[in-house]
N, C-alpha and C positions, 0 to 999 in steps of 0.2 A: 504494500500500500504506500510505503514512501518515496521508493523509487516509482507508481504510478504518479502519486500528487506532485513530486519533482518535475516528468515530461510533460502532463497535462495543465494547460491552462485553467485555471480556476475560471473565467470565462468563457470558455469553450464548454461546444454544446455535446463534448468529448468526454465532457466531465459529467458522467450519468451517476456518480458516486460524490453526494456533494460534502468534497473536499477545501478546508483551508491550513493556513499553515502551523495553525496550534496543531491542526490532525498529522499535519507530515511530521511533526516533531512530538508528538506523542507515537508514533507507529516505528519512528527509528528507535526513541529511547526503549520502545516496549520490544523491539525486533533484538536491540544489541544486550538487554539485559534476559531473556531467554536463551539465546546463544551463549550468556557466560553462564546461567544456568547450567544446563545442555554441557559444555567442558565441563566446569566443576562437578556435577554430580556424573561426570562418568569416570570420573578418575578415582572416585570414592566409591568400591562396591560395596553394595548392601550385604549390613555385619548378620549372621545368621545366630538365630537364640543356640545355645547348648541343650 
């Protein structure tokens, strides 16, 4: 969604997804903090009970 709201003009009739720029910077922060999600918990496997 950030890289669409980045190429598509927020006045364009391109833009059937109505997008602004709080949205394109709520969707990277939310895109970059799942990805370090995503590394950190793969590096940490799940501890198994005894």
């Amino acid at each position: 969604m950030w890289v669409y709201g980045l190429i598509v003009s927020q006045e364009s009739s391109a833009n059937f997804v109505p997008l602004n720029t709080a949205d394109n910077w709520l969707h990277f922060v939310l895109g970059v903090v799942m990805i370090a999600l995503g590394v950190l918990l793969s590096r940490y496997p799940a501890r198994k009970h005894a």
